[in-house]
GUKOL-264344 format. One record per residue (C-alpha): residue number from 1; x, y, z; residue in one letter. Coordinates in steps of 0.2 Angstrom, whole numbers. Each point is the difference from the previous one (the first is absolute). Example, Ala and Ser with C-alpha at 12.3 -4.5 7.8 and 13.67 -1.06 7.14 Angstrom:
<lumses>
LUMSE   resi      c1      c2      c3   resn
LUMSE      1      62     -22      39      a
LUMSE      2       6      17      -3      s
</lumses>
This chain:
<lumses>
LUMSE   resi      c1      c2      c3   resn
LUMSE      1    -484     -67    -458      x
LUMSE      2     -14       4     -10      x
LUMSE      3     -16       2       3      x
LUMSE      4      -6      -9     -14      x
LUMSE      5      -6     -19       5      x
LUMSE      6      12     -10      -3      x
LUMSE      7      -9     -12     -10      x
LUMSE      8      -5      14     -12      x
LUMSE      9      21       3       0      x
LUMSE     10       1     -18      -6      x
LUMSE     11     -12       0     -14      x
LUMSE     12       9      19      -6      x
LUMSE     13      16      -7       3      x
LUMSE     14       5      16      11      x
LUMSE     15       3     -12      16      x
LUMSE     16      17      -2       4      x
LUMSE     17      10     -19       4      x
LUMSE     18      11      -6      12      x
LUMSE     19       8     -16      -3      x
LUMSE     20      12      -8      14      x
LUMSE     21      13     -11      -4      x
LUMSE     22       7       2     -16      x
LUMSE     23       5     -19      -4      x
LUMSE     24      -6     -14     -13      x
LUMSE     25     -18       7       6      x
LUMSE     26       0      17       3      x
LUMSE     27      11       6     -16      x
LUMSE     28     -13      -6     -12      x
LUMSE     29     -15       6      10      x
LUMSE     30       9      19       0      x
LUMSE     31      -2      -3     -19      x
LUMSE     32     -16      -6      -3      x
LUMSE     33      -6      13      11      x
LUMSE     34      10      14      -8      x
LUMSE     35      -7      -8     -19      x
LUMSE     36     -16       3       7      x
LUMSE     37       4      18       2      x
LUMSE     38       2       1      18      x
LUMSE     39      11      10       8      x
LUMSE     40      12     -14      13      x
LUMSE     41      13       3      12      x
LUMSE     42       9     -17       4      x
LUMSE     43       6      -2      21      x
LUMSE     44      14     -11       2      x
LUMSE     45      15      -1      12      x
LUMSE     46      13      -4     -14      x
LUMSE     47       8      15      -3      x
LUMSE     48       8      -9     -15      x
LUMSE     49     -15      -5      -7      x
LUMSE     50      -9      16       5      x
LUMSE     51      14       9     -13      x
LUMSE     52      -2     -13     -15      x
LUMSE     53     -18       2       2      x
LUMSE     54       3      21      -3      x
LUMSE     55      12      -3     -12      x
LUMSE     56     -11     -12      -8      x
LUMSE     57      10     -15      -2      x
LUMSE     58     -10     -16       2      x
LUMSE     59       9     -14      12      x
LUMSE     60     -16     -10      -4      x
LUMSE     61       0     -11     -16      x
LUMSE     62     -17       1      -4      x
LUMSE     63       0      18       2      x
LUMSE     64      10       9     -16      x
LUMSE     65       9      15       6      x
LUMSE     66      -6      10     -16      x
LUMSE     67     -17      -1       6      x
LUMSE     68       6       5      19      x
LUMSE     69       9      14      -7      x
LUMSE     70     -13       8     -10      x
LUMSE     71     -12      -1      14      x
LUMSE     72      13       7      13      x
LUMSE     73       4      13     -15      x
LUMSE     74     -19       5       0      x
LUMSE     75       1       2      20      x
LUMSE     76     -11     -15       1      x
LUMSE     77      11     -11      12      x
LUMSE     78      11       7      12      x
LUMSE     79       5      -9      15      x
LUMSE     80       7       4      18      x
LUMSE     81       7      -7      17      x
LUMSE     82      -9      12       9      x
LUMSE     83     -18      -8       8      x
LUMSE     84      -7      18       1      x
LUMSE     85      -6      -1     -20      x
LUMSE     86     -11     -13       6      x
LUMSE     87     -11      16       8      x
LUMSE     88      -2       6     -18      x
LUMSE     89      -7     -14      -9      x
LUMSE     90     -18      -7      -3      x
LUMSE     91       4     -16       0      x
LUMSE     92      15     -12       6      x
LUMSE     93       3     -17      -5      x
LUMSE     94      11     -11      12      x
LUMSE     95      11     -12     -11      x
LUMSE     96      15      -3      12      x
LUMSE     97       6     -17       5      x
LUMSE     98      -7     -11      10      x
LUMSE     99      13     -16       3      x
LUMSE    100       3     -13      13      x
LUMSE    101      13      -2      12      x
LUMSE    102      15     -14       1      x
LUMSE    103     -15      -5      11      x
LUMSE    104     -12      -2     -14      x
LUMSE    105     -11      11      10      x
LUMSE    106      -7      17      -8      x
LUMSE    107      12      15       0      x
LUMSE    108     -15      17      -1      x
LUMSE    109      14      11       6      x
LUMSE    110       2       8     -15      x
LUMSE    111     -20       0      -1      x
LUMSE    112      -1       7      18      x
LUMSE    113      12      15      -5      x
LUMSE    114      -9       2     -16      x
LUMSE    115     -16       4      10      x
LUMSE    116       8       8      14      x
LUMSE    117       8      13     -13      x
LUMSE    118     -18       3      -4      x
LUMSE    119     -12       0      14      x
LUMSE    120      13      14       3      x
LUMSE    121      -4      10     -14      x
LUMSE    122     -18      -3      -7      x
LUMSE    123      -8      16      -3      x
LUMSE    124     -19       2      -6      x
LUMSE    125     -10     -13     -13      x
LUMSE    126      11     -15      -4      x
LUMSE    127       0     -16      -6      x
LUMSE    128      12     -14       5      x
LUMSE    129       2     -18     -10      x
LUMSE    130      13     -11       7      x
LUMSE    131       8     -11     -14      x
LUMSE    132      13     -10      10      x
LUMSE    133      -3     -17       2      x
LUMSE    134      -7      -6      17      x
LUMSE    135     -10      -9      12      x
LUMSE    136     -18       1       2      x
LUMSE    137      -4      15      11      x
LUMSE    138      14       8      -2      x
LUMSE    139      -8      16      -9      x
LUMSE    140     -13       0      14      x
LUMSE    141       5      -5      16      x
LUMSE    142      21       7      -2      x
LUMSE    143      -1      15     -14      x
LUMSE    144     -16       8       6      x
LUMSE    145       2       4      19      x
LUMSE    146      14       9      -6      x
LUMSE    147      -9      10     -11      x
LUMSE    148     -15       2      12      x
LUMSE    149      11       7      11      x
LUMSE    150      -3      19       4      x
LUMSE    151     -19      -4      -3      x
LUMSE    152      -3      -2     -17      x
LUMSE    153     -12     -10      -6      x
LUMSE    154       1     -14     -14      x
LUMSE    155     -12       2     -13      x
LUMSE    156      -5      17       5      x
LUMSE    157      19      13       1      x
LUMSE    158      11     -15     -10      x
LUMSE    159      -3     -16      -8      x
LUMSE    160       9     -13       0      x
LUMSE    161       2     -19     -11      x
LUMSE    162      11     -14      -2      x
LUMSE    163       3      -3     -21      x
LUMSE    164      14     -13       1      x
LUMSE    165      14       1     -16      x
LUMSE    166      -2     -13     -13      x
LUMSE    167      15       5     -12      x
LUMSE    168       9     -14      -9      x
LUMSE    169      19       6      -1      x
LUMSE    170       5      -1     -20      x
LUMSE    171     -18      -5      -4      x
LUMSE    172       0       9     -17      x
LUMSE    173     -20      -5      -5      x
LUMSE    174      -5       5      18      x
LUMSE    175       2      16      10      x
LUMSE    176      -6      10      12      x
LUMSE    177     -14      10     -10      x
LUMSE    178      -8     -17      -8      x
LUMSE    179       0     -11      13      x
LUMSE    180     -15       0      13      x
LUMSE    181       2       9      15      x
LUMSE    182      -9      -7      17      x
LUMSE    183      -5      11      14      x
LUMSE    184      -8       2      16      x
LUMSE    185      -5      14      11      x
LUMSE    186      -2       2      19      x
LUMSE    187     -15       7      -3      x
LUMSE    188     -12       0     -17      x
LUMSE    189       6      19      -4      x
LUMSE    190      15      -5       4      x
LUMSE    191       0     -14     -15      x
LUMSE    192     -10      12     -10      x
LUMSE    193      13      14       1      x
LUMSE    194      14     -13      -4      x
LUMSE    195      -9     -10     -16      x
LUMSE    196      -2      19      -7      x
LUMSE    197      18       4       2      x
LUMSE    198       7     -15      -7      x
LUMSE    199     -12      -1     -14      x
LUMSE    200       9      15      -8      x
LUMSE    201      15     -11      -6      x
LUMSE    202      -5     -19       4      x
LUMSE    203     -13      -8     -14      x
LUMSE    204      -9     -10      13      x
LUMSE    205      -3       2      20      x
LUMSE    206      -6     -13       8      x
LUMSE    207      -8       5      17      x
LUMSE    208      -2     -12      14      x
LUMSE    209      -8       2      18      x
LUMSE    210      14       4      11      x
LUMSE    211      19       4       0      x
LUMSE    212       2     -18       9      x
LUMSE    213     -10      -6     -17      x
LUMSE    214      13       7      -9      x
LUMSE    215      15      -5       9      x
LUMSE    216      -5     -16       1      x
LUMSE    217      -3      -1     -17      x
LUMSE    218      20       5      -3      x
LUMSE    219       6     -14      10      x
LUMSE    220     -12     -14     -11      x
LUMSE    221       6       6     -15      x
LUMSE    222      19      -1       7      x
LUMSE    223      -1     -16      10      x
LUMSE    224     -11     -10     -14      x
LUMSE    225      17       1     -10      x
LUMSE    226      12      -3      14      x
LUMSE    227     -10     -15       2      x
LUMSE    228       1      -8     -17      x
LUMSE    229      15       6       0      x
LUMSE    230       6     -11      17      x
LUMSE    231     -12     -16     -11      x
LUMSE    232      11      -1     -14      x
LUMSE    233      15       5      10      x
LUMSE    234      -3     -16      10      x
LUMSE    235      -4     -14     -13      x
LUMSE    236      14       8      -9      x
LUMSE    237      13      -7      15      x
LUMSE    238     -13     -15      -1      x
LUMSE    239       4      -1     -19      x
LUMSE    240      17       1       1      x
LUMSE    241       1     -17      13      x
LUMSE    242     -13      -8     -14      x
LUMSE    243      11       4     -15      x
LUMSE    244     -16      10      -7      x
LUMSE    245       2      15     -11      x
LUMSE    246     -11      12      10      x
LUMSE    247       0      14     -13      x
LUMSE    248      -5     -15     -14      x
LUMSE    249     -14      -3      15      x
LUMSE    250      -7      18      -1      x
LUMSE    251       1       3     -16      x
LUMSE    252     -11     -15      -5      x
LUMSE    253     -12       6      15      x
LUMSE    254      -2      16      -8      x
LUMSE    255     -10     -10     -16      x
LUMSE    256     -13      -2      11      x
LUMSE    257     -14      14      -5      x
LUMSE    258      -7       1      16      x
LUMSE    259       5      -2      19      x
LUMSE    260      16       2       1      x
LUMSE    261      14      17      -1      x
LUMSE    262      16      -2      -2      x
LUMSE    263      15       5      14      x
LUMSE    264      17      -4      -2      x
LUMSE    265      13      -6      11      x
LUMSE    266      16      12       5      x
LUMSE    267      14       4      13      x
LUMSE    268     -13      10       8      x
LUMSE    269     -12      15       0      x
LUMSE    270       4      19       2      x
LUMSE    271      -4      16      -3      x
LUMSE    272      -9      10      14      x
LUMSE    273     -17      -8       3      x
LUMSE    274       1     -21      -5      x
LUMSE    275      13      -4      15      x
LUMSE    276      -7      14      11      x
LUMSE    277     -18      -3      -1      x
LUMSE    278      -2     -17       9      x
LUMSE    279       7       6      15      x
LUMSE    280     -10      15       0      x
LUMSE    281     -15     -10       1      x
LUMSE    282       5     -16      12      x
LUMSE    283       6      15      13      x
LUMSE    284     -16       9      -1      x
LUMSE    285     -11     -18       1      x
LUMSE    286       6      -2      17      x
LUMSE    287      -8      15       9      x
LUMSE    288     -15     -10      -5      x
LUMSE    289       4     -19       5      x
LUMSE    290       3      -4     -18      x
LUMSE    291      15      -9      -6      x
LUMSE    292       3       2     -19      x
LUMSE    293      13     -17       1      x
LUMSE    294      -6      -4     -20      x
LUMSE    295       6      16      -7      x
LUMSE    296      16       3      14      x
LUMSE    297       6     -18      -7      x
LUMSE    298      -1       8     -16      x
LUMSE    299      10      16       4      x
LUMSE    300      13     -13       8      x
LUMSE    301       0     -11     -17      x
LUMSE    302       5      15     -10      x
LUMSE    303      12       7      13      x
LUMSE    304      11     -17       0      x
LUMSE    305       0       0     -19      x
LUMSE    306      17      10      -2      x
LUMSE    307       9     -15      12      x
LUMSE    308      -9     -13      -9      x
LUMSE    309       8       8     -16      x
LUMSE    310      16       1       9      x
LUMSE    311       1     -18       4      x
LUMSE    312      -3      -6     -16      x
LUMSE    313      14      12      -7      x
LUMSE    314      10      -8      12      x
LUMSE    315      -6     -18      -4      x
LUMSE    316       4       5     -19      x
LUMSE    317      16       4       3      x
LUMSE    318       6     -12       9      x
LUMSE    319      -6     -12     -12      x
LUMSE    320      14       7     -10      x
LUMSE    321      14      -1      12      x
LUMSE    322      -4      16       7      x
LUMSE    323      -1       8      14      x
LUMSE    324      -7      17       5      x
LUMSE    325      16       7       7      x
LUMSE    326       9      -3     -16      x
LUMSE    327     -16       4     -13      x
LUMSE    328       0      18      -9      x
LUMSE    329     -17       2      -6      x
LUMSE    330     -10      14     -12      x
LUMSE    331     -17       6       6      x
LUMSE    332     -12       3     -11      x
LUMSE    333     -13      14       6      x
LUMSE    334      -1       7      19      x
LUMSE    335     -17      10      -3      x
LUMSE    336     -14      -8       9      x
LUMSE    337     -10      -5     -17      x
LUMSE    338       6       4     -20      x
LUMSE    339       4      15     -11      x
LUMSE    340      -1      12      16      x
LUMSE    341      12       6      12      x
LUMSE    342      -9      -3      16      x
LUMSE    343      11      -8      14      x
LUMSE    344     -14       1      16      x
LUMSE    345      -1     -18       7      x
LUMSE    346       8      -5     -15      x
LUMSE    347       3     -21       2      x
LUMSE    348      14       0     -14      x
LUMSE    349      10      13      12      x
LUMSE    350      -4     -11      14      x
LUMSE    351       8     -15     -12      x
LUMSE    352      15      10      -3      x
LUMSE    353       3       3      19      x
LUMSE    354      -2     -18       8      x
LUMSE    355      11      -7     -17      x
LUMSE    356      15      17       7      x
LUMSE    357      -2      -6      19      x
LUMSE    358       2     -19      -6      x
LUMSE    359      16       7      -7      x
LUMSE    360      -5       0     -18      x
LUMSE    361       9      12     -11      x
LUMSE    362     -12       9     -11      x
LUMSE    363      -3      14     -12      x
LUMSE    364     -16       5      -8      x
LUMSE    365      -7       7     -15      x
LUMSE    366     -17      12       0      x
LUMSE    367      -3      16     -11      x
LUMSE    368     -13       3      10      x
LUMSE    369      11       0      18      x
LUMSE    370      16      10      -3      x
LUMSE    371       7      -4      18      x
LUMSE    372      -5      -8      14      x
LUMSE    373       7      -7      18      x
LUMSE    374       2     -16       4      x
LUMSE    375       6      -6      15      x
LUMSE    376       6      18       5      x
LUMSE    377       7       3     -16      x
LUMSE    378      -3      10     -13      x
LUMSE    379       2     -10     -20      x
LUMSE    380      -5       5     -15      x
LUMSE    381      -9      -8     -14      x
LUMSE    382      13      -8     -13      x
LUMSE    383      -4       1     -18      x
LUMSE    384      -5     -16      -7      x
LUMSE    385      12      -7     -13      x
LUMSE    386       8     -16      -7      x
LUMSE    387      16       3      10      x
LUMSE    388     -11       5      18      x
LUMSE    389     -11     -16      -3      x
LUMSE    390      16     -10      -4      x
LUMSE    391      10       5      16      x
LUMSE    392     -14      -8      11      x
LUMSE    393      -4     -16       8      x
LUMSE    394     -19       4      -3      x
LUMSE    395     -11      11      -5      x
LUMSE    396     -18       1      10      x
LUMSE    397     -15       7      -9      x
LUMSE    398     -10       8      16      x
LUMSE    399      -8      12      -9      x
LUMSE    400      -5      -3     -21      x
LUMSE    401       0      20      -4      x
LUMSE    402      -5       1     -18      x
LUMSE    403      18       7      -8      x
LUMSE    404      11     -15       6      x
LUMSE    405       3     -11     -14      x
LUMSE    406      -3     -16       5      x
LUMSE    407       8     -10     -14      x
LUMSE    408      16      11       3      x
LUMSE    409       2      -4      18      x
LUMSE    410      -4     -17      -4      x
LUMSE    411      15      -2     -13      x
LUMSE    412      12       9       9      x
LUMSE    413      -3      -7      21      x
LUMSE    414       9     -15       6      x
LUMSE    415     -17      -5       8      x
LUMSE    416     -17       8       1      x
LUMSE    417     -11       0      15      x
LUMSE    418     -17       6      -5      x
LUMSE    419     -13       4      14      x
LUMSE    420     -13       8     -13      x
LUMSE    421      -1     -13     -11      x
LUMSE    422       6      13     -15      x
LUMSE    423      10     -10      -8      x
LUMSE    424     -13     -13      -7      x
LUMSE    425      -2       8     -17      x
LUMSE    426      17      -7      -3      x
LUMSE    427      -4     -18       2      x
LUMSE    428       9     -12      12      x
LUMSE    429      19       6       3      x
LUMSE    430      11     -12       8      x
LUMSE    431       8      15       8      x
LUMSE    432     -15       8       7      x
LUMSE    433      -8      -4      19      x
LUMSE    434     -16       3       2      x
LUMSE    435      -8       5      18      x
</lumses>
């Protein structure tokens, strides 16, 4: 290492980054950090994704592969299985998972290994910033023991902050250099070291008082959405008994200037943080005699979504003379939200699962998911013409991407069900069903 402070390395660019886990998170991070002119070397146990990293083939959409190429061309970004790279670096930046069990409790094994693989092989002036969504005290009372370990000393031979992820898969107006960045320290160095790090390729740093500030923060910005989420979710079953247009509802809500941000109904939530941050949360409140029944209620809403969908699928069709057993239905979308191809906790997959284990015949169409497995099996996404839309019972929109055209599905189907309520520029079809 060199002998130069490292927060002199930082502001010249010299110092060297580590990123762990190379996923939705970790990929883009490599390349801001190498746009910045840094040197990175990303860790991750993937061989696979270790080689299209060196190869410079991008698995992640919001990542282009040209621009991953040319900085793996200019020996920017190179990436390895091997923990021992993390002894050369400056400074690390922990993006691997953090998911919950069948229990809905918090899975930190990969996080555990990730910090194991380090304590292991830290070596001179470094700084660490956890970006994995947690629990508050994670950075302080799980990550830092094991780096203290051996007698080093935070704030003094390392430092060491939580900086939690706030990337918006397929969000093309923001991204990771232009939205704010929150961070805490263990220690005021600690913070200092890590705003003038992330300062090089973040416009704004926001610095608060503590890592469990910080990771805190994460879990309000997550569970304040799964919560309106779960609102709407519920008066729209609420709606449906009433015979009222719930999307008519929130649309004539929105006219209100003041007071009042719209959320829309759906078959659920997913994507990484939304169905696993409210879980995080209520298990944490317990060591403290806290029950957090108002936001787990939420998370429970959300969660029963994809058999509330189901149910009315099954009420829809068997207001035609069908049953499940003998219905073939087209899915439309499998990604957890539009226009990407993102299937973590995705609810439309969960859909297409509990419709196949109710003995449904199904087929779906998704650019963005060329395959996918359901119920054990592997399918892959149809093309969507007049003679695939033709050959179905019914075609559910569970996902509104952008390319489908709407007006085409809506000549061509038997029946339309429409969970996103993306047909409505058509006007009232007396073959479309609307959730």
């Amino acid at each position: 290492m060199s002998s130069q402070h490292l927060s002199e390395r930082i502001a010249q660019r010299t110092a060297k980054v580590g990123v762990i886990g190379l996923g939705y998170v970790g990929l883009p991070t490599m390349v801001a950090a190498a746009r910045a002119d840094f040197r990175v070397t990303g860790v991750d146990i993937d061989q696979g994704r270790v080689d299209q990293v060196n190869a410079g083939y991008s698995y992640i959409e919001d990542v282009q592969s040209e621009t991953l190429a040319d900085l793996v061309h200019q020996g920017k970004i190179t990436a390895t299985t091997d923990g021992s790279a993390l002894g050369a670096v400056d400074v690390i930046i922990i993006c691997v998972p953090t998911p919950v069990n069948k229990y809905k409790e918090p899975d930190l094994r990969p996080l555990q290994d990730a910090v194991h693989t380090l304590a292991k092989h830290m070596n001179g002036e470094q700084l660490i910033i956890l970006q994995s969504t947690t629990f508050p005290g994670t950075t302080e009372e799980m990550v830092l023991p094991q780096l203290e370990m051996g007698g080093r000393r935070v704030g003094e031979d390392f430092y060491l902050a939580f900086s939690p992820e706030r990337l918006d898969p397929g969000n093309s107006q923001f991204f990771l250099g232009n939205i704010p960045k929150v961070v805490g320290g263990v220690t005021p160095r600690c913070g200092e070291m890590a705003v003038a790090f992330l300062s090089t390729f973040v416009d704004r740093v926001i610095p608060v008082g503590s890592p469990k500030a910080a990771e805190m923060t994460k879990l309000l910005e997550n569970i304040f959405r799964c919560v309106n989420i779960a609102l709407v979710n519920e008066l729209s079953q609420l709606s449906q008994r009433m015979g009222i247009d719930i999307w008519e509802v929130i649309h004539a809500a929105t006219t209100k200037p003041f007071g009042f941000m719209p959320f829309y109904p759906s078959v659920g939530v997913g994507g990484h943080c939304i169905p696993v941050d409210p879980f995080y949360l209520s298990w944490k409140a317990k060591e403290y005699d806290f029950y957090v029944s108002f936001i787990e209620l939420a998370a429970r809403t959300n969660d029963n979504m994809p058999y509330y969908a189901v149910s009315r699928i099954v009420d829809i069709m068997g207001s035609r003379g069908k049953l499940l057993k003998d219905t073939h239905l087209l899915l439309l979308g499998v990604s957890f939200k539009k226009n990407i191809g993102d299937i973590r906790n995705s609810p439309a997959l969960r859909v297409a699962e509990l419709l196949a284990e109710r003995g449904a015949r199904i087929a779906y169409s998704d650019r963005h998911v060329p395959q996918v497995t359901i119920g054990g099996t592997p399918i892959k996404s149809v093309e969507m013409d007049e003679v695939t839309l033709r050959q179905h019972d019914a075609t559910v929109i569970l996902v509104d991407h952008s390319y489908y055209d709407l007006a085409k599905v809506v000549r061509h189907s038997k029946l339309v069900i429409d969970t996103r309520d993306a047909t409505r520029p058509l006007g009232p079809k007396p073959t479309v069903v609307r959730l």
